[in-house]
C-alpha positions in Angstrom: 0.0 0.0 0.0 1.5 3.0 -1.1 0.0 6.9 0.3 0.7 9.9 -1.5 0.2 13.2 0.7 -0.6 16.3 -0.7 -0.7 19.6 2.1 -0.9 22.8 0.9 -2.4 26.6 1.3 -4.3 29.4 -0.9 -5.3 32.5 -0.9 -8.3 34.0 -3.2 -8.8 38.0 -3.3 -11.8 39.1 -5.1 -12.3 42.8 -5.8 -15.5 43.5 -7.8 -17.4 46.7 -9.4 -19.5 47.7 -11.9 -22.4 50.1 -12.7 -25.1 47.5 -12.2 -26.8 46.9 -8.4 -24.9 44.1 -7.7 -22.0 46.7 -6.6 -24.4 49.8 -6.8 -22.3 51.5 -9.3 -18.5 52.4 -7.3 -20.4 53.1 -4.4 -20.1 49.5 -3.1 -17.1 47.5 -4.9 -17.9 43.7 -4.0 -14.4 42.6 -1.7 -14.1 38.8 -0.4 -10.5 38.2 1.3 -10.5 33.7 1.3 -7.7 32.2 2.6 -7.6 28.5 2.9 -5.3 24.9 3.8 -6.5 21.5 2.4 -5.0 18.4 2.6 -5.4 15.0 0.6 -3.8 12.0 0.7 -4.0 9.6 -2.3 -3.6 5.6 -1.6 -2.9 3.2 -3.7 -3.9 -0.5 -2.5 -3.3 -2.0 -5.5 -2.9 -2.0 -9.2 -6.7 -1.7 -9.6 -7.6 0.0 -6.7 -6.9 3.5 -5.5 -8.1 5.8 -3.1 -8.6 10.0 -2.6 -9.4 11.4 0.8 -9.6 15.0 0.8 -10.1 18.0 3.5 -9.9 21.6 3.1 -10.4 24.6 5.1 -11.4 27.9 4.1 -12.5 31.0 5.8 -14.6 33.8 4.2 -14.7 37.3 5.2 -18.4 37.4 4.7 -20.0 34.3 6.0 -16.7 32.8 7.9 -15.3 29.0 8.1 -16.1 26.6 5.4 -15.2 23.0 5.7 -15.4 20.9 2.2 -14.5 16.9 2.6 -14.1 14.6 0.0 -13.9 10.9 -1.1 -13.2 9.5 -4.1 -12.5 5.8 -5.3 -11.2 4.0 -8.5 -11.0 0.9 -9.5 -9.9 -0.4 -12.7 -9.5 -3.7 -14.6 -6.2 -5.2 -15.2 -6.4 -4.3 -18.8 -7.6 -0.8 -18.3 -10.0 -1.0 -20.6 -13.3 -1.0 -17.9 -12.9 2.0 -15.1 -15.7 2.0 -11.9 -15.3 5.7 -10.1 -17.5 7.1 -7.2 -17.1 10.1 -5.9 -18.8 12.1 -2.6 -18.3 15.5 -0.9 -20.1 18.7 -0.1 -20.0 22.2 -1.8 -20.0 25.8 -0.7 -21.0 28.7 -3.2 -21.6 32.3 -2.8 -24.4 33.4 -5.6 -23.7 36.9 -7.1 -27.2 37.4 -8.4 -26.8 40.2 -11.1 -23.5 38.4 -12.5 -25.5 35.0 -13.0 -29.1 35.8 -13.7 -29.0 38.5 -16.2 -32.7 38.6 -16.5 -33.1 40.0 -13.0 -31.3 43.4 -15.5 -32.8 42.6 -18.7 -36.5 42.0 -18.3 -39.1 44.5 -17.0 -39.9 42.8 -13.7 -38.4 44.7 -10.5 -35.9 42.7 -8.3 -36.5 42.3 -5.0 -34.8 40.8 -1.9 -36.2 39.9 0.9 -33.9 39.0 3.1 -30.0 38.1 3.6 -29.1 35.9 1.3 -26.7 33.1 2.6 -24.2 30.5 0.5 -25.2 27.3 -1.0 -24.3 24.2 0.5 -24.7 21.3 -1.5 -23.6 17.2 -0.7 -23.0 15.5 -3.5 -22.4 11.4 -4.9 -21.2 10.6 -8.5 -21.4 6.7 -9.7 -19.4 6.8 -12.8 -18.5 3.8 -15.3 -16.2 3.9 -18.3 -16.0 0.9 -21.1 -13.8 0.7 -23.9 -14.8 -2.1 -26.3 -12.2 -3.2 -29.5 -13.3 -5.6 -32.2 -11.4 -7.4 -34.3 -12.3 -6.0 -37.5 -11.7 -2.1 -36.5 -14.8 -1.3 -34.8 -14.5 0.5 -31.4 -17.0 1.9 -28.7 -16.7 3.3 -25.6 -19.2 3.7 -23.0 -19.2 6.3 -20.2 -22.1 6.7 -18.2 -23.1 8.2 -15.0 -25.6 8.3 -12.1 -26.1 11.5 -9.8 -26.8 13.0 -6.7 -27.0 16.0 -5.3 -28.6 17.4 -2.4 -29.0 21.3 -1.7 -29.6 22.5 2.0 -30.1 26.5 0.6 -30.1 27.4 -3.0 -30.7 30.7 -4.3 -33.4 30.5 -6.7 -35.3 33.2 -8.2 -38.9 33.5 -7.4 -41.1 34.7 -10.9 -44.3 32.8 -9.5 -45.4 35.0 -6.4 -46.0 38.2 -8.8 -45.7 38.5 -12.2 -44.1 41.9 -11.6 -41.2 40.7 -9.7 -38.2 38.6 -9.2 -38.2 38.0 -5.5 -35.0 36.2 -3.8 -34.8 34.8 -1.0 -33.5 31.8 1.0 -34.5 28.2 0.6 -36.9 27.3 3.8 -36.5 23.8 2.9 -34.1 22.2 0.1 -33.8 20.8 -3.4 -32.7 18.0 -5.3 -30.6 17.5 -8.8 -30.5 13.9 -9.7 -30.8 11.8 -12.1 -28.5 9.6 -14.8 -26.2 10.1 -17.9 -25.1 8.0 -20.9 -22.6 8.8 -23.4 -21.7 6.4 -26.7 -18.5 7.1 -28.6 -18.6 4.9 -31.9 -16.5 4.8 -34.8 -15.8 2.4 -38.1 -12.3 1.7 -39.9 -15.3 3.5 -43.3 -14.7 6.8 -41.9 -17.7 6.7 -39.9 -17.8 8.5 -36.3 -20.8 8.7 -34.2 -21.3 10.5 -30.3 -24.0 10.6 -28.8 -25.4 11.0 -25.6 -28.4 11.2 -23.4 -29.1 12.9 -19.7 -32.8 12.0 -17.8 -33.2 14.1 -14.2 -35.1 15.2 -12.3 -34.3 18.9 -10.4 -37.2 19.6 -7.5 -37.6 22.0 -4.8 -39.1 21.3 -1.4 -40.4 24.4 0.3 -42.9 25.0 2.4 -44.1 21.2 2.7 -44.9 21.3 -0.8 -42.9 19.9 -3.4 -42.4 21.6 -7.3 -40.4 21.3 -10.1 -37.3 24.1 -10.5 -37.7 26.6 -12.9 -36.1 26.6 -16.4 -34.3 22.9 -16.0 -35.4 20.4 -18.2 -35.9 16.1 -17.5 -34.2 15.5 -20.6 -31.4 16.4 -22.7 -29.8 14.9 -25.6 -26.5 15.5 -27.8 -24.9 13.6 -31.1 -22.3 14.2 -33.5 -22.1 12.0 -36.6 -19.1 12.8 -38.9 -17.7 10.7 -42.1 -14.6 11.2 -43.7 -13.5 10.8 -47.1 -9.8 9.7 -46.8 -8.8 10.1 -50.6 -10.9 13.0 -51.2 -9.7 14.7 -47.6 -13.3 15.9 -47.1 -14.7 15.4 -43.7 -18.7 15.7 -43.2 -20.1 16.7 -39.7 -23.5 17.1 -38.2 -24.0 18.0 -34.7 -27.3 18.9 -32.5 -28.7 18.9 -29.2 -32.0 18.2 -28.0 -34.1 19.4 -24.7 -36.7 18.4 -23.2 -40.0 20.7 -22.5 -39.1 23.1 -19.2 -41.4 24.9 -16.7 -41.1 28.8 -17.5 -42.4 31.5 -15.7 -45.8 32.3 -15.3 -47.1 36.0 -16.1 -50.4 35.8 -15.1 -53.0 38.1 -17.0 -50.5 40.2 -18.1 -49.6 37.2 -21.3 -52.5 35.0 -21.4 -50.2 32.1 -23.1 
């Protein structure tokens, strides 16, 4: 068994302004001082198994110490040809509202907040399985695909359902949910023929309020391909590419748009 110990430290600075409200012109420049230490220490047990344990430790000037562990695991055959990965930890993010959502500028509705607005914290686990396939007669495909988790205790989502006049933030009283799974196929043929494609079903709710909805704007489906063929004596290469979503839940204006 072999361990492989990582220690370090970091420093972030952030110093930001602009003429929107998010800084409130030069008035208010945004300024987050984040120092931090992490640790990880990776461990190989064998030639097929290894495994990541992480810590770090940051502390914010605005909203103070912020503790993010890890765990990851890989295992892979002896050929390297099949790879099993799962992954767990927790997240901490500060949202800047105006910088992300630029429809709380663009659109006519007025912004309002009302209240302090705290970090996200999310906990998160990632099942992840890679398969490379080679046939004797040229033909190769790979298969990644992927199962999800995550869990939010306070995300910052906007609120365009309470009045169709507003966007209204606030925090979560309650939590949300991303999950869901994810399969990507990478195929191609000694012809010249080379096909990707790959498909995501989840499901993103909110709980709030003992009532449970759908998020805004996020999709249960979402699909993506690439097929491409090349002519090898001609030196021509032929592509099509396209994505695909599924139907999404948009915001509601009431009698104002009657659609």
């Amino acid at each position: 068994r072999n361990s492989d110990i990582l220690l370090g430290t970091a420093y972030r600075n952030t110093y930001y302004n602009d003429n929107t409200p998010a800084t409130n012109g030069t008035n208010h420049p945004y300024v987050i001082h984040l120092p931090g230490i992490f640790v990880q220490n990776q461990i190989t047990i064998n030639e097929q198994n290894k495994l990541l344990l992480g810590l770090r430790y940051d502390y914010n000037s605005f909203h103070g110490d912020i503790l993010t562990p890890r765990l990851n695991y890989k295992w892979n055959s002896l050929d390297k040809k099949s790879v099993l990965r799962i992954s767990a930890g927790n997240g901490f993010r500060v949202a800047n509202i105006f910088t992300e959502n630029h429809a709380a500028l663009t659109g006519a509705r007025t912004v309002e907040f009302v209240e302090e607005l705290y970090p996200e914290t999310s906990w998160n686990i990632n099942l992840n399985f890679v398969k490379k396939n080679f046939s004797i007669n040229g033909f190769f495909l790979g298969i990644d695909s992927s199962v999800f988790y995550t869990y939010f205790k306070n995300r910052i989502l906007p609120d365009y359902d309470t009045d169709p006049n507003k966007i209204i933030y606030g925090n979560l009283d309650g939590f949300s949910v991303s999950q869901g799974i994810a399969l990507n196929l990478d195929m191609s043929w000694t012809s010249g023929l080379k096909v990707l494609a790959g498909a995501t079903l989840m499901e993103v709710l909110v709980k709030e309020n003992q009532e449970r909805f759908r998020q805004i704007l996020t999709e249960s489906f979402q699909g993506t391909w690439r097929i491409g063929y090349e002519f090898i004596q001609e030196q021509i290469r032929l592509d099509n590419s396209g994505n695909l979503f599924g139907p999404m839940r948009l915001p509601f204006l009431g009698k104002l748009v009657p659609r």
